[in-house]
N, C-alpha and C positions, 0 to 999 in steps of 0.2 A: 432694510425693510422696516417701516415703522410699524409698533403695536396697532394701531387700530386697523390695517390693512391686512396684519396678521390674524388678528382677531374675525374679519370675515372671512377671511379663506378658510378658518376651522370653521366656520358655521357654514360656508358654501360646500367643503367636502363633507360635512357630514349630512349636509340632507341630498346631494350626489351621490355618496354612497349608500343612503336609506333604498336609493331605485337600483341598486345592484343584488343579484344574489345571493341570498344568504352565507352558501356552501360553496366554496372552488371543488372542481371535479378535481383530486391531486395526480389521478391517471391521465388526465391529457396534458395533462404540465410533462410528466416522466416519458409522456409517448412522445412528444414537440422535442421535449430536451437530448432524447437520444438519438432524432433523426436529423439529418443533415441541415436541415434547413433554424435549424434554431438558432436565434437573433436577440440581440435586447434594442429596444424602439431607441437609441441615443446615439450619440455622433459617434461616442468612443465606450470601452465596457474591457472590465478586466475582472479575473477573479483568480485567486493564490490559496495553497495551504500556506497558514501562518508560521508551523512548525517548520516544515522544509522548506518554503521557496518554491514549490512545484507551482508553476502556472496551469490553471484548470482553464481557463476562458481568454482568448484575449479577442478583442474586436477594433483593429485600429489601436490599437494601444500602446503603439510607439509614435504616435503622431502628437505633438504637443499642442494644446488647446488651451485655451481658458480655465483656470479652476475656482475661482473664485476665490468664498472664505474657508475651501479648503485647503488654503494657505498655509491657513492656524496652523497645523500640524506640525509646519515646520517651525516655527516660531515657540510654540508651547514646549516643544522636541527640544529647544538653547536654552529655557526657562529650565525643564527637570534637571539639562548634563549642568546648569549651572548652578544650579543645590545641593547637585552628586556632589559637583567639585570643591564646595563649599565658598565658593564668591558668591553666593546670595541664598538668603536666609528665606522660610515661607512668611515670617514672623516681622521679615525686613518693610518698612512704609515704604512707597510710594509714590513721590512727588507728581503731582501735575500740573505740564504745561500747561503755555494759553492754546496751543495747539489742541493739545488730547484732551480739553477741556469743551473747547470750542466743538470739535468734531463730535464728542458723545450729546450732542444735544443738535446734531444735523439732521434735518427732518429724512425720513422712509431710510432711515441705516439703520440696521441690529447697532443696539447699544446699550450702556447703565450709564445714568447721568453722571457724571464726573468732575468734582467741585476744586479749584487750586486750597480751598481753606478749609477743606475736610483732607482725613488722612485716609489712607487704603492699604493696606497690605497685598506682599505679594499672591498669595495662598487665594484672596479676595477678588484680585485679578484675575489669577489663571484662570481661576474657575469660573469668571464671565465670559472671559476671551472662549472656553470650550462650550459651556452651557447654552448659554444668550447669545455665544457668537459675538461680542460686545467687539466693534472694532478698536475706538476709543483706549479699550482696557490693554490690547497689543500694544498698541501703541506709547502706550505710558508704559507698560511691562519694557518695550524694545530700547524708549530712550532712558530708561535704567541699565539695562544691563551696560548699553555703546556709549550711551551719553545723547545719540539723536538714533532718530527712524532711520535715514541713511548706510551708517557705520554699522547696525545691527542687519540692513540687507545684506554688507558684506558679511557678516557671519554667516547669515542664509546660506550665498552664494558657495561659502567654502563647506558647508555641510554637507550638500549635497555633493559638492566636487569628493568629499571624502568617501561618499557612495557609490561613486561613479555614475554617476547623473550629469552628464556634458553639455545636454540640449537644455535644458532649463530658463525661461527666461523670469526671473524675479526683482519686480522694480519697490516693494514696499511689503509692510511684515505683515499686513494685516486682510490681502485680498481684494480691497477697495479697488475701482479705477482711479486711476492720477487723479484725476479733475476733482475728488475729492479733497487730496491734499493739499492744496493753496502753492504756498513757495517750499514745502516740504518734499518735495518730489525728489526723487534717486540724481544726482547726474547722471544726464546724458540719456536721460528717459524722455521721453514723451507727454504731453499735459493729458493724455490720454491711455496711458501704455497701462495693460494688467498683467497680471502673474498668467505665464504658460509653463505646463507641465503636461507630458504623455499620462494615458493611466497608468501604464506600467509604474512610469516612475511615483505618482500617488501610492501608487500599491507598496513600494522601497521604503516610502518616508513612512508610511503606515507601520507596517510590519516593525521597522526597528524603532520607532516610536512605542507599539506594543509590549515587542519583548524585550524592549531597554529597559521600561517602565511600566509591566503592568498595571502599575498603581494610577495609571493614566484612567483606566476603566472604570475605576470607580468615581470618576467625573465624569465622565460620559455616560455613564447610565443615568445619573442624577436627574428625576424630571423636572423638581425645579426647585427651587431656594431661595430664601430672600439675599438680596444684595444692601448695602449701606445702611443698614438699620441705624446707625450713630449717625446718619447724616441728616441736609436738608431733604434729598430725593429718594428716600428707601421703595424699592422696588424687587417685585417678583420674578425671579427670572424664570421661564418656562423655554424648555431644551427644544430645537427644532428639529430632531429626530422625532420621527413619527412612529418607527416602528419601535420606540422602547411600550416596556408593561403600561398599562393604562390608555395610550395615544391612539388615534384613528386608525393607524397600520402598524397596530403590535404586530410582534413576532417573536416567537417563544425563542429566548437562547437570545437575541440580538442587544448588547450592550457597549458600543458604541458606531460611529465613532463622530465625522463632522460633515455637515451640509457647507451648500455655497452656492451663492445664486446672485446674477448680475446680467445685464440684458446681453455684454460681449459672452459671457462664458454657459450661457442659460442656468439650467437647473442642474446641479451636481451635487455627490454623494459618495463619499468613503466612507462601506460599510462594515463591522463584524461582527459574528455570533458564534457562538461553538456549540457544539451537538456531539453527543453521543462523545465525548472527550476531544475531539477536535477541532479546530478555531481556523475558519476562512478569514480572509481578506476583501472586499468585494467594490469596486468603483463603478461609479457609472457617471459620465460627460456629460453635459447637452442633451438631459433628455425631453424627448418630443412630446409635446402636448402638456407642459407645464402649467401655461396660461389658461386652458380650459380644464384643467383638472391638476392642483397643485400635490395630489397626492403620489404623481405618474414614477416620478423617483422611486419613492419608497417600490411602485408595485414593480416595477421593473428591478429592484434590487433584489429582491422578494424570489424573483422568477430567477433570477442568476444564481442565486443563493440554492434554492429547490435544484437548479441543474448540480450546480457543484457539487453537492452532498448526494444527490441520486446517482451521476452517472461515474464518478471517481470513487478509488479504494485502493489502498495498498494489499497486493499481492506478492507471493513468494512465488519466483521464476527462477526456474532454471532449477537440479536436481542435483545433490551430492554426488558426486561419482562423475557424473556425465562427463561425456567429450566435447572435444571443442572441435565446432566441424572443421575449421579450416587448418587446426595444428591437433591431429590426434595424438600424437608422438613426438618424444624428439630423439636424436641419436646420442648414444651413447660411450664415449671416446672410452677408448682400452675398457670396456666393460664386457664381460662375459656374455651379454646379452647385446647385440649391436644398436636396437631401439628398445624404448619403454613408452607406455601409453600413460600419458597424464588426463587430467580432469580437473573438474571445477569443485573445490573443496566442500563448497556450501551454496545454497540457495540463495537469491538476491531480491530482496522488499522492493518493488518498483510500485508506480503509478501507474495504475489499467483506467482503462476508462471503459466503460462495459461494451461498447460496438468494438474495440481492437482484437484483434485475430494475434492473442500471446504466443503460439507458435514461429508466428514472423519473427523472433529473438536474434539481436546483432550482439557477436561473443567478438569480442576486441581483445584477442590474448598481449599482454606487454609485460614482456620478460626480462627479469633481471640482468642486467648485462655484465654483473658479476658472478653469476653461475651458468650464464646461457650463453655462447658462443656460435653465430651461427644456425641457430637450434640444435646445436650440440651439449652437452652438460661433461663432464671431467668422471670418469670411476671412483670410488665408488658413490653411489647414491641409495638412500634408506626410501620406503614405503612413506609415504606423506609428507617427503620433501618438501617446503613451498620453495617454488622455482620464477615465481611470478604472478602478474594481478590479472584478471580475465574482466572488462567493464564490459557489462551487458546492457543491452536502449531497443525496445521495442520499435522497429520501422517506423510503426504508423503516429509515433509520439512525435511531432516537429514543437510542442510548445516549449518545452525545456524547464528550467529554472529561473528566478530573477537571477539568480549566482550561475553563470554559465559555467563554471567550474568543478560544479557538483557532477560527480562519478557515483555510479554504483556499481561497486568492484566486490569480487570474492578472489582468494589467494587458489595458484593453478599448482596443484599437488604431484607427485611421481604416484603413479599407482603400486608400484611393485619395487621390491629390492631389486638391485642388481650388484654383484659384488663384481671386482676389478679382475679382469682374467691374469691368468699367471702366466708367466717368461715362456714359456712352449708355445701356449696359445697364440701370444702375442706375435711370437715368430713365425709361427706358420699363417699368420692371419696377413702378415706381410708378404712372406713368400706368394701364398696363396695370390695377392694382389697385384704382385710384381709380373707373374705367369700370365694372367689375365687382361692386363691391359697391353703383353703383347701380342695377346691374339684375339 
């Protein structure tokens, strides 16, 4: 999108927003959000704790769509592990083609002009490729690391495979449709073909892009900077996040992450903020009514954001001592005692979301199969034995985790001694049994 086009749509939302009111009622957001029928106006919409992986929201969000230049993510995500790893320096120049030369001077594309007879550093790069969105700047970042655009999609490709992200389709590092790239195109792509990615998986490259590197954040808040001051072309770069401090749709706590916007993939947005100590993850696809009000992103982020943090909280479920309905007991071989009652050692931190009924609790006892035979245990055994794991999942939760792997488990204890009965006992407890099952 070129400056000047960008340039009216701040001045077009901001006298659209002059005829809006003042104040959002925050009670009918919180009453919308907790009843059934709550939606975000976009093709697809996701939202995550960033610490755990709990998915709060998903709308469609295993379906892959267009993401535009929220691409970058994944691209700027090869640039940090590549500085971790030490194959490239922020300090290192450069070079550019007649390609990434050509392309950052293509008219209505986010860009910073990019000269082959000026130098650039990488550090100067990254930070246009997140800030400005500069495609140009990927692009010369990409054929540094691989040597071309192509060879660095295959990085792409494999990153995400390392995610587990299988549906993915990625033809260039920078979001663009093909038709931009001339004879640079992926093989076996299309003159037309964009990046598809589900929101979920937006949400995957987000999150570990985050807490790989939170030093990512502090690019992304950045609202704006000058670019090439030592060059012919210095320029201002101003962030296409809206909702950072100062912009038309601030929002307190919201620092970062990246826009993308193209006519196949519409208006999209990976957003986050953290409040009160915790840090969402927030997408929103294709959302509706861009072209008459560019700010619809943001406010539908906004509303996803206000659900997440309203109707989610971690709670302690389940009670120390308790039983476990479906195994109160298990038997106890040559023990004085023939059963003993177990329970669940400790309480478990789960995901509520305020309309779920916590009583509906599933206790999944999984017992050691080195102490548990059968549900039987061996004589003797001590008061707070652990004998095995109880995972506990609220019915009404079907969103899960992005990590489907995550368990919330407490260790399933003996409540009581029991010591090993002696040679008498033993023998009359056999007799006893022998008598009995002949009659």
């Amino acid at each position: 999108m070129s400056q000047k086009k960008r340039t009216l749509i701040l001045l077009f939302t901001s006298i659209l927003l002059s005829f809006l009111p003042l104040f959002t009622a925050v009670s009918a957001f919180a009453e919308e959000a907790a009843s059934e029928n709550f939606s975000i106006d976009a093709k697809a919409a996701f939202s995550v704790d960033a610490e755990t992986g709990k998915i709060l929201y998903s709308q469609d969000g295993d379906t892959p769509m267009g993401i535009a230049s929220v691409t970058k993510i994944i691209s700027l995500y090869i640039v940090l592990e590549q500085v971790k790893q030490g194959k490239l320096s922020w300090e290192d120049t450069v070079p550019i083609s007649e390609y990434a030369a050509n392309l950052s001077v293509a008219p209505d594309l986010s860009n910073v002009p990019l000269h082959q007879e000026s130098t650039y550093t990488v550090k100067e790069l990254f930070d246009a490729g997140l800030i400005q969105s500069a495609n140009a700047a990927i692009v010369a970042l990409a054929e540094k690391i691989a040597g071309s655009e192509p060879k660095f999609v295959d990085l792409m490709r494999k990153q995400l495979e390392d995610w587990g992200i299988k549906d993915a389709k990625v033809v260039n590092s920078s979001g663009l449709n093909n038709e931009y790239l001339g004879n640079n195109i992926y093989e076996g792509s299309s003159s037309t073909d964009e990046n598809e990615l589900s929101a979920k998986d937006v949400a995957i490259v987000a999150r570990h892009l985050i807490l790989d590197f939170p030093e990512v954040l502090e690019v992304s808040k950045t609202a704006s900077k000058m670019f090439g001051e030592n060059t012919p072309s210095p320029v201002e770069m101003v962030n296409w996040n809206w909702m950072l401090p100062g912009f038309i749709n601030a929002k307190e706590g919201v620092d970062g992450l990246k826009t993308g916007t193209t006519d196949f993939a519409g208006a999209c947005f990976v957003g986050t903020m953290i409040k009160d100590g915790r840090r969402i993850i927030t997408v929103v696809l294709n959302v509706n009514g861009h072209e008459q009000n560019p700010s619809v992103r943001f406010d539908e982020t906004s509303k996803l954001m206000d659900y997440s943090y309203d109707n989610w909280s971690q709670k302690e479920i389940g009670k120390a001592g308790a039983a476990i309905p479906d195994l109160p007991s298990v038997s106890v071989k040559d023990g004085k005692e023939e059963t003993v009652n177990i329970s669940l050692a400790d309480p478990v931190k789960l995901w509520v979301r305020k309309d779920m009924d916590t009583s509906q609790l599933t206790i999944t006892p999984v017992l050691d199969e080195k102490i548990v035979t059968d549900n039987e245990v061996q004589a003797p055994v001590t008061k707070g034995d652990v004998i095995g794991k109880a995972e506990l999942s609220l019915a009404q939760d079907t969103l899960g985790y992005l990590d489907a792997s995550v368990k919330h488990e407490t260790d399933i204890k003996i409540n009581s001694t029991v010591e090993k009965a002696n040679f008498f006992e033993l023998a009359w407890r056999s007799v006893s049994g022998f008598f009995s099952n002949l009659f």
